[in-house]
C-alpha positions in Angstrom: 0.0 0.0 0.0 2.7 2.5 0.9 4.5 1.3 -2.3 1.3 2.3 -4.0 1.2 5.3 -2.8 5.0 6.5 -3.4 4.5 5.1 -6.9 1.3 7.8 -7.5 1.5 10.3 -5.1 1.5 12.7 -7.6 -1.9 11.7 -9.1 -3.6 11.2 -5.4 -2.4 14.7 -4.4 -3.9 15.9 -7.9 -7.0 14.2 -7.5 -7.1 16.1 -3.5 -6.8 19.0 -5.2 -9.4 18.8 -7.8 -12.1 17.8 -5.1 -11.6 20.7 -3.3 -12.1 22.9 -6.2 -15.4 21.6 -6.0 -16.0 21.5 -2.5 -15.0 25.1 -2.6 -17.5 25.5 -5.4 -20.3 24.0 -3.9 -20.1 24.9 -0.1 -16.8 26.7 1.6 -16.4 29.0 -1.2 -12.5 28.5 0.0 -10.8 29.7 -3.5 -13.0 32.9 -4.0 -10.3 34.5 -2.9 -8.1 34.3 -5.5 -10.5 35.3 -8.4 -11.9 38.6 -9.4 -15.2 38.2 -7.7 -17.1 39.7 -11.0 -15.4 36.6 -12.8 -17.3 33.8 -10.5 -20.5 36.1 -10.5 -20.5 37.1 -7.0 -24.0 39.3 -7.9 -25.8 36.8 -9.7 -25.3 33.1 -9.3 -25.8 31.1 -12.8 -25.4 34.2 -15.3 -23.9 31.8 -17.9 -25.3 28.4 -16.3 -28.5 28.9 -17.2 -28.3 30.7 -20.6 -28.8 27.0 -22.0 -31.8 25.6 -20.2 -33.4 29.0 -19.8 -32.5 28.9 -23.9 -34.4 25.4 -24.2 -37.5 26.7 -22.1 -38.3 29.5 -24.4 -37.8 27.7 -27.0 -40.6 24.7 -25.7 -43.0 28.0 -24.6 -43.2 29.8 -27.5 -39.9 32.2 -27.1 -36.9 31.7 -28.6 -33.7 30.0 -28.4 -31.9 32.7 -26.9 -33.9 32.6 -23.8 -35.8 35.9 -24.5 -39.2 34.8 -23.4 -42.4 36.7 -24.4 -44.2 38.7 -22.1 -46.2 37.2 -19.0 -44.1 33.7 -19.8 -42.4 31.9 -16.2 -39.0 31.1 -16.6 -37.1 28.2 -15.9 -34.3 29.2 -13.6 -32.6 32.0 -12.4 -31.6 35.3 -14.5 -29.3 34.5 -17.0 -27.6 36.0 -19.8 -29.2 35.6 -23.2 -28.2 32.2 -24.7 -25.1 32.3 -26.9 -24.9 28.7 -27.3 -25.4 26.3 -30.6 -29.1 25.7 -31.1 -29.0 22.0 -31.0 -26.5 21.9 -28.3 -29.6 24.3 -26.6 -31.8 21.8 -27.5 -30.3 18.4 -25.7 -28.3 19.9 -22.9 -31.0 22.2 -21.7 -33.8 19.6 -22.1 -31.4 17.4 -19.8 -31.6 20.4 -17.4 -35.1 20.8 -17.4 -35.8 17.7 -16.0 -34.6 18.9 -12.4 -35.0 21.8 -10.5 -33.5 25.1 -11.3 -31.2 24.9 -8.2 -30.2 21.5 -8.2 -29.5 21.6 -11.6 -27.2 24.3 -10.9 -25.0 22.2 -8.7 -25.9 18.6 -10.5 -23.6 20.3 -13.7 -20.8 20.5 -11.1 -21.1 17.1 -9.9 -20.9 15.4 -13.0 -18.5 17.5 -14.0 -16.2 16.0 -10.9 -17.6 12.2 -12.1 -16.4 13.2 -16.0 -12.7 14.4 -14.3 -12.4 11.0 -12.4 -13.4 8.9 -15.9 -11.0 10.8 -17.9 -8.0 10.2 -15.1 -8.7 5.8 -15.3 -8.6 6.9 -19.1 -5.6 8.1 -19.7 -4.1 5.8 -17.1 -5.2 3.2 -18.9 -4.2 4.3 -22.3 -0.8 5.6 -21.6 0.2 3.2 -18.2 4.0 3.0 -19.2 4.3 6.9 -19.8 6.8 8.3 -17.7 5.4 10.7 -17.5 2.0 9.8 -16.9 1.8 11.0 -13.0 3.1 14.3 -13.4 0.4 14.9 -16.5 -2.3 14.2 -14.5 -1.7 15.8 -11.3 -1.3 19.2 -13.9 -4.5 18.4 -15.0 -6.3 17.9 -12.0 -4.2 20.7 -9.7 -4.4 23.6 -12.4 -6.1 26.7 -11.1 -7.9 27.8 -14.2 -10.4 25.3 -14.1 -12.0 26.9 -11.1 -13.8 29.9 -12.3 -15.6 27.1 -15.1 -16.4 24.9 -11.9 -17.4 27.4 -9.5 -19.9 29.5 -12.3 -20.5 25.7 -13.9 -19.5 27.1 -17.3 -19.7 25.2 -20.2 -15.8 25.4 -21.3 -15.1 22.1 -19.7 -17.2 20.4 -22.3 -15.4 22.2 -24.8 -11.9 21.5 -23.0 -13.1 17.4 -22.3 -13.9 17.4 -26.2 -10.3 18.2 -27.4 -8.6 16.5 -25.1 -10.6 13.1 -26.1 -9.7 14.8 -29.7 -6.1 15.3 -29.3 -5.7 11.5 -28.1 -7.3 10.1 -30.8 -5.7 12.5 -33.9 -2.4 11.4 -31.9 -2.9 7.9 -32.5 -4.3 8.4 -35.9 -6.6 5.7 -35.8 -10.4 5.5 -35.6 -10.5 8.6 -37.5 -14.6 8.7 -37.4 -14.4 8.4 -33.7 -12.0 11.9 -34.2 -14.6 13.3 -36.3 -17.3 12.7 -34.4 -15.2 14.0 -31.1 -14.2 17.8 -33.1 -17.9 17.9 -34.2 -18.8 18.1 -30.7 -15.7 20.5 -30.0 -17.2 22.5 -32.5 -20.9 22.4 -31.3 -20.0 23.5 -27.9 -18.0 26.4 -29.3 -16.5 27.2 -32.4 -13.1 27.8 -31.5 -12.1 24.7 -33.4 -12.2 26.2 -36.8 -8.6 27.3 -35.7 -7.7 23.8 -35.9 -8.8 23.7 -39.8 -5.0 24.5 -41.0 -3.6 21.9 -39.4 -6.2 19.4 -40.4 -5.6 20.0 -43.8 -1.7 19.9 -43.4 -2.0 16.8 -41.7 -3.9 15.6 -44.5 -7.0 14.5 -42.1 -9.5 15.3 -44.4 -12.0 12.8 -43.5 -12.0 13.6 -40.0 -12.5 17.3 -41.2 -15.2 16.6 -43.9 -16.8 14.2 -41.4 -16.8 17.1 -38.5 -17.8 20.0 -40.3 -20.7 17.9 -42.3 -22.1 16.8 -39.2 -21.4 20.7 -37.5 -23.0 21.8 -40.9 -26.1 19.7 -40.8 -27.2 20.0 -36.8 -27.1 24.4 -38.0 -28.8 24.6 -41.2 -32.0 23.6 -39.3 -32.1 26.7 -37.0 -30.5 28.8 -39.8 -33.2 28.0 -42.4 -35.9 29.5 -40.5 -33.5 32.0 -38.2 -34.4 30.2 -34.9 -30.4 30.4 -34.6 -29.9 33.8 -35.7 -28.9 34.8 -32.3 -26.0 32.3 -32.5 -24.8 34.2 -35.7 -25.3 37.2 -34.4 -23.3 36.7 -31.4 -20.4 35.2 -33.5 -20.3 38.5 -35.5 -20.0 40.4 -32.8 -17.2 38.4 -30.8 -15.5 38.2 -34.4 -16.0 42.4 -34.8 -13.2 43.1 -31.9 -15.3 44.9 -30.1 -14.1 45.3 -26.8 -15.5 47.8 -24.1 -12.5 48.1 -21.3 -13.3 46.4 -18.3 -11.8 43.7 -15.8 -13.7 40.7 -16.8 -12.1 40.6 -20.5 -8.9 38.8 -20.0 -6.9 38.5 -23.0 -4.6 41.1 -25.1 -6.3 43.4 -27.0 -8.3 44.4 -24.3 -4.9 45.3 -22.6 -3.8 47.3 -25.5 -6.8 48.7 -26.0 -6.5 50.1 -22.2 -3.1 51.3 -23.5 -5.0 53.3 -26.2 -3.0 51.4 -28.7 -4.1 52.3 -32.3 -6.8 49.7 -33.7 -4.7 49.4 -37.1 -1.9 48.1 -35.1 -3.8 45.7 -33.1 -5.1 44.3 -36.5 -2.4 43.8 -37.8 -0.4 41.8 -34.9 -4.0 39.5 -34.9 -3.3 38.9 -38.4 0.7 38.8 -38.1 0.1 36.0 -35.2 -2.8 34.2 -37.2 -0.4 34.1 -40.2 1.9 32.6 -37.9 -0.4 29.9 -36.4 -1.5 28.9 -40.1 2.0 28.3 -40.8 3.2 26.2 -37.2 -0.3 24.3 -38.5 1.8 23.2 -42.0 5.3 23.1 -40.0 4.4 20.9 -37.6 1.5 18.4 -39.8 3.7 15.5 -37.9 2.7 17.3 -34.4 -0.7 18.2 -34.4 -0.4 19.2 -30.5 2.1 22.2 -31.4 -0.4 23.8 -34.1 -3.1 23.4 -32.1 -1.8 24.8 -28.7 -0.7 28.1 -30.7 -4.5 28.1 -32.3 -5.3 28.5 -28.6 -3.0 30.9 -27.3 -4.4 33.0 -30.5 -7.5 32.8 -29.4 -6.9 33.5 -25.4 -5.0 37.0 -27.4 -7.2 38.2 -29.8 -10.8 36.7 -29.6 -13.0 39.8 -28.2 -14.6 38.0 -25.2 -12.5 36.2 -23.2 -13.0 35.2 -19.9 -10.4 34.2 -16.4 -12.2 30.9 -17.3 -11.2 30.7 -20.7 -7.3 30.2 -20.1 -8.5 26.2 -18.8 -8.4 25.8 -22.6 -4.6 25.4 -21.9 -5.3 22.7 -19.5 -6.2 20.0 -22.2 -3.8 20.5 -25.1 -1.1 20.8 -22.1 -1.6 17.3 -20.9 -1.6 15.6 -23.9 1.5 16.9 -25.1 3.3 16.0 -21.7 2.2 12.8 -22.6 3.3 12.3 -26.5 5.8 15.6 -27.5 9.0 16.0 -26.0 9.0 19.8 -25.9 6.3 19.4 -23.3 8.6 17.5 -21.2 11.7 19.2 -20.5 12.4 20.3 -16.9 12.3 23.8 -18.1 8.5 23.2 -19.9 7.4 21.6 -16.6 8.7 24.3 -14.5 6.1 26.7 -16.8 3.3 24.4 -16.5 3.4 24.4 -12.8 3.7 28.4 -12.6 0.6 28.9 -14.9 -1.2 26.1 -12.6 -1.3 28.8 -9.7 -3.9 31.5 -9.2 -3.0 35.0 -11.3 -1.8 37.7 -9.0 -4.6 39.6 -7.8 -5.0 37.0 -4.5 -2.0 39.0 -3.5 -3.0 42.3 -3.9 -6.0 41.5 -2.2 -4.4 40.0 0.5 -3.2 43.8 1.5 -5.9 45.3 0.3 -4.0 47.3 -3.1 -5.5 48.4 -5.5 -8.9 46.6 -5.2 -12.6 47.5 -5.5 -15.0 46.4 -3.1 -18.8 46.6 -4.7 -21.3 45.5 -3.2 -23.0 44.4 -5.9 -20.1 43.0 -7.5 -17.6 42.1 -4.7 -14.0 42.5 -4.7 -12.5 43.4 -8.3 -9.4 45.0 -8.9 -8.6 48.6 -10.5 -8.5 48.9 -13.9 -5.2 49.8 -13.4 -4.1 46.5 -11.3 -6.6 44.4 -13.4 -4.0 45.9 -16.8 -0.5 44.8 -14.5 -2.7 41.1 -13.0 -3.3 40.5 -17.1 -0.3 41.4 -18.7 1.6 39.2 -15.8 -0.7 36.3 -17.1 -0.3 36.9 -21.0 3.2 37.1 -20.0 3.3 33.7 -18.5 1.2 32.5 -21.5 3.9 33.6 -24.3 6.4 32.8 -22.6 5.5 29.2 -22.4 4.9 29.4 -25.8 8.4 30.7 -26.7 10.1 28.7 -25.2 8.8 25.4 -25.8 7.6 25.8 -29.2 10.7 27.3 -30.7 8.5 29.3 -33.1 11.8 30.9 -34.8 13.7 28.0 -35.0 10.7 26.2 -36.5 10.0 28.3 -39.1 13.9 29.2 -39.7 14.2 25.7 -39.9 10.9 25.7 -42.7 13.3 27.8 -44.9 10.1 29.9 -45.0 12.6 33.2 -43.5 14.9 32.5 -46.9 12.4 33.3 -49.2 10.9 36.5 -47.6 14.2 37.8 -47.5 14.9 36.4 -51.0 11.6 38.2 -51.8 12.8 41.4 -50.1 15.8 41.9 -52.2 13.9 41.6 -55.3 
């Protein structure tokens, strides 16, 4: 037993830490703390829980799928905001939700959430047994800290993140390729942030698993687009895709920071399009490492996509842990160290602790200043980037594409 224990103490401290994330979520509230309290919706519990079954109740009372009911309709649970989600997705998650109570339902998403975590962990074990390093990739995904805002508000990104990380095994195997498809079709249902990983499916020359995804992605929409019952999902994408970005501390990601530093809007389009060139050609470089492409697809979006939430960086958590398990980039002391650093709470835990620089609302509880929220992010984008740097070798991999030879050939001409 104690030779059991040596052998995975790793994993049964990661697995300790994960259930207090959600004993904190449901009861103590321990790790509020360390979070912006607008980010875990200290005013209003359930603002994005309940945009899906609120969504599905309009929609079975004569409302719509956005969860805008008509006048003198009940509603399902609590205040939300409107539904953002994929219509079909709205349609068999919410209807799942609507068979319980508007509170317990609240909570139930957390608790299977916790059951899906504990599945995924005798997964991977199984799958990758004689991985050395198989402890230390699962005690970073259990322990990481950015999984707690999607716990404690039970968001829907840990579908989203559960999705690729079943995807990633899969495409790294390169087998059962419609088991792949069918595994980014739900990536993509949940939320479209897939797309990104389009370049490198098509450099990888995995065309069935993307004409398999998209067709099915394609033919659960044109329903609700045919007769506009999803033009609110549309709509929403537009704006998201617009760069719109008002400047306050909920929007975590980098052009809200510049855009607090009054940065010029033509420049910030151009470094979106400069780093999406980028990704696009990481997705062709590296066809033979599907991980690499698709971790910089992410870290694009955590930069540039308009709304992005503290929640939002837990998309790290999956594409992280598979490559600890089948890249070796992942898995230098050096890449580790990183890992562990972005698996701790961002920086405002400490202001708060002496009481700089924060906000208390009572409303909204304790949020930092704009101008600690700008120093609290670009610590965290920092962190982000450099991870990326340094274990991706972006320079050396495209120096090593020959791709920097012919612009500069193309300059001198």
């Amino acid at each position: 037993m104690i030779g059991l224990f040596h052998k995975h103490k790793l994993i049964i401290f990661g697995i300790a830490i994960n259930i207090t994330f959600f004993i904190s979520s449901i009861s103590t509230k321990w790790y509020d703390f360390f979070l912006f309290s607008s980010s875990i919706h200290h005013c209003c519990q359930g603002l994005d829980f309940y945009q899906i079954p609120n969504g599905a109740y309009s929609f079975f009372h004569t409302g719509s799928l956005n969860g805008a009911l008509l006048i003198g309709d009940s509603q399902y649970g609590f205040p939300s905001n409107l539904n953002v989600y994929h219509p079909f997705l709205t349609i068999i998650l919410g209807s799942f939700f609507l068979l319980f109570s508007a509170e317990f339902s609240f909570y139930l998403w957390m608790i299977l959430k916790l059951i899906i975590n504990l599945f995924i962990v005798i997964f991977i074990y199984k799958k990758f047994t004689h991985n050395q390093n198989l402890n230390f990739a699962i005690f970073f995904f259990l322990s990481n800290f950015y999984q707690y805002a999607d716990i404690r508000i039970s968001q829907y990104q840990f579908l989203f993140n559960i999705f690729v990380l079943l995807f990633l095994v899969f495409l790294c195997e390169k087998r059962r390729q419609k088991t792949t498809a069918f595994l980014y079709f739900l990536a993509l249902l949940v939320k479209p942030i897939s797309l990104l990983f389009i370049p490198l499916l098509i450099s990888g020359k995995y065309f069935k698993i993307l004409f398999y995804g998209l067709s099915l992605f394609f033919l659960t929409s044109a329903p609700f687009l045919v007769n506009s019952l999803g033009g609110y999902y549309i709509d929403n994408l537009k704006l998201n895709l617009s760069g719109y970005m008002p400047t306050q501390v909920d929007f975590m990601n980098l052009t809200a920071l510049l855009h607090y530093f009054n940065i010029h809007e033509v420049l910030i389009n151009l470094l979106k399009a400069f780093f999406l060139l980028i990704v696009v050609i990481i997705s062709f470089i590296k066809k033979g490492e599907p991980i690499k492409a698709i971790y910089l697809a992410i870290v694009f979006f955590l930069l540039f996509y308009s709304s992005v939430y503290q929640y939002h960086y837990s998309l790290i958590i999956p594409v992280a842990f598979i490559g600890i398990l089948t890249n070796k980039d992942f898995q230098t002391k050096f890449s580790k160290a990183l890992l562990i650093a972005i698996s701790f709470p961002n920086l405002f835990f400490f202001f708060r602790a002496f009481n700089i620089g924060v906000i208390k609302n009572p409303i909204l509880g304790m949020d930092p200043t704009l101008d600690l929220w700008s120093f609290v992010l670009f610590v965290q984008i920092t962190s982000i980037l450099l991870l990326t740097f340094s274990i991706f070798y972006i320079y050396n991999d495209i120096k090593r594409s020959r791709i920097l030879g012919i612009v500069k050939r193309s300059l001198l001409v």
